[in-house]
C-alpha positions as CSV (number, residue, x, y, z in Angstrom):
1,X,1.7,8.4,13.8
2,X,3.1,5.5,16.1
3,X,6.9,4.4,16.2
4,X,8.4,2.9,12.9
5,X,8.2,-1.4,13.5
6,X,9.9,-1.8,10.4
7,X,11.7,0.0,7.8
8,X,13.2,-1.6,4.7
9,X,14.9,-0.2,1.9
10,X,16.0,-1.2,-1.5
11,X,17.4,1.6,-3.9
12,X,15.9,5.2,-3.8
13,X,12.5,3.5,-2.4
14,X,11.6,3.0,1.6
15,X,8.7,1.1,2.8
16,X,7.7,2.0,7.0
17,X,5.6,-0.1,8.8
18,X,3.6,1.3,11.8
19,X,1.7,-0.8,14.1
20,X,-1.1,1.1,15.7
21,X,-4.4,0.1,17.9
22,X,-6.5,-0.6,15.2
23,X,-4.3,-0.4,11.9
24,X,-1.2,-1.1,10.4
25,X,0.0,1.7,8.3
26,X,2.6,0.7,4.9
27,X,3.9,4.5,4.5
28,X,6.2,4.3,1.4
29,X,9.1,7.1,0.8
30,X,10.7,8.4,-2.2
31,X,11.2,6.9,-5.7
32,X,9.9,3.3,-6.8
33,X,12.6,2.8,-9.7
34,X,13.6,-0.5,-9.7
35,X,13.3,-3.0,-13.0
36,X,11.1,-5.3,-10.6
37,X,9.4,-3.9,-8.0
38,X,7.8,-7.1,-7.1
39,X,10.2,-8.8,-5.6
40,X,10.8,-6.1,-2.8
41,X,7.3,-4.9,-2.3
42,X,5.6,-8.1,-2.6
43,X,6.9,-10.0,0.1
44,X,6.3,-6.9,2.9
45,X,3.0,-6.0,1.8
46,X,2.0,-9.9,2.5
47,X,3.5,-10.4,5.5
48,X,2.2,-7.1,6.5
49,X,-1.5,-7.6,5.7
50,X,-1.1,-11.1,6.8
51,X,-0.5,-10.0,10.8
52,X,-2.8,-7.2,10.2
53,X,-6.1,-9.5,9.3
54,X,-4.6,-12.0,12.1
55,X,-5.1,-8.8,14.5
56,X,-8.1,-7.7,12.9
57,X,-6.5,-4.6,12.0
58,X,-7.1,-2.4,8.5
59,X,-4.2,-2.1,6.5
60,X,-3.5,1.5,4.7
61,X,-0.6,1.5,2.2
62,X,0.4,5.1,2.2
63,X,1.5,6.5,-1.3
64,X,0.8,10.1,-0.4
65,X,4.6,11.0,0.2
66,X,5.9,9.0,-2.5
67,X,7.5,11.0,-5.0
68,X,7.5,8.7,-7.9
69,X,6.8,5.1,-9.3
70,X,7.6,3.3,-12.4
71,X,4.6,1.7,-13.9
72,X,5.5,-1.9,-12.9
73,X,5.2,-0.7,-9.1
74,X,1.5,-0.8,-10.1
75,X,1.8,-4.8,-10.3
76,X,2.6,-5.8,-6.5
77,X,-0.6,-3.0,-5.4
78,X,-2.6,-5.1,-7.5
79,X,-1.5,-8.2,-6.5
80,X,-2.1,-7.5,-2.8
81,X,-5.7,-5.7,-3.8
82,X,-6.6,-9.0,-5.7
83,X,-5.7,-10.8,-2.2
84,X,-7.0,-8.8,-0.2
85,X,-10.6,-8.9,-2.2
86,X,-10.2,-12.9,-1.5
87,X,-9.6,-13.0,1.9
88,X,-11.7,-11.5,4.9
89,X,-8.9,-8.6,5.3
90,X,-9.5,-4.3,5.1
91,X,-7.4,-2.8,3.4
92,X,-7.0,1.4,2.1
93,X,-5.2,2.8,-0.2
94,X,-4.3,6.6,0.3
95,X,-2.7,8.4,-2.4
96,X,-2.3,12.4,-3.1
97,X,-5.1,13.4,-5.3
98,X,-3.0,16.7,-6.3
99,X,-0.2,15.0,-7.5
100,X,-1.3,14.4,-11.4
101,X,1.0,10.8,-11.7
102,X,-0.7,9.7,-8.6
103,X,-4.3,10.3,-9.3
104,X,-3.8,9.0,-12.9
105,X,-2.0,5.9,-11.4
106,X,-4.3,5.2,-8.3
107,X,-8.0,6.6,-9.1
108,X,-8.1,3.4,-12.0
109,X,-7.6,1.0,-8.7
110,X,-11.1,1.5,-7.5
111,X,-12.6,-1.2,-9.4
112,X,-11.1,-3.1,-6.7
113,X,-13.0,-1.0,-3.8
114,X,-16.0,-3.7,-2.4
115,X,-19.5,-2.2,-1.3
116,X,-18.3,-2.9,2.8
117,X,-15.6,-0.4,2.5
118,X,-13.0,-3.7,2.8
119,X,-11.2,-2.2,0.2
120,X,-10.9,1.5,-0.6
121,X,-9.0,3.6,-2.7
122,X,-8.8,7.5,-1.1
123,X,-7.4,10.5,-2.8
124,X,-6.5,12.8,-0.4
């Protein structure tokens, strides 16, 4: 993986940001716990798939090294998947299929996944 572009940080939770040739990678790091995700997560994850579809790039928000997420960190994913299904954007969402919080919380997101592969949701 490419040089960090961006790091931000709020609490236990980081978010990374790695520009490479033909993606931009969101990896997040340790433990979503605060009251309202949103406001933190929201913003970056815009911004970030905003410059990505600009570039023609696929976004991947990387959950697989998360360690854990309150249930309202589910609202700002959907929120940029609803986007994301809007727009012209790609966007994947990886997550660690052996972790059993993470493939409860993720695998119920692939009712957003579209038939072009715009938007998938990967356990890996």
């Amino acid at each position: 993986m490419s040089k960090v572009k961006q790091s931000f940080e709020n609490a236990q939770l980081r978010l990374e940001v790695f520009d490479e040739s033909d993606t931009v990678v969101v990896r997040l790091l340790g433990k979503s716990i605060l009251r309202n995700p949103t406001e933190f997560i929201l913003p970056i994850l815009i911004d970030t798939v905003e410059e990505a579809n600009k570039n023609k790039k696929r976004t991947i928000l990387d959950f697989t090294n998360l360690k854990y997420m309150n249930s309202s960190t589910l609202t700002p994913i959907i929120k940029i998947l609803e986007k994301m299904r809007v727009e012209s954007g790609q966007i994947t969402l990886k997550y660690k299929k052996e972790l059993k919080w993470q493939d409860i919380s993720f695998s119920a997101l692939v009712i957003f996944e579209t038939k072009d592969k715009r938007i998938e949701i990967t356990g890996v």
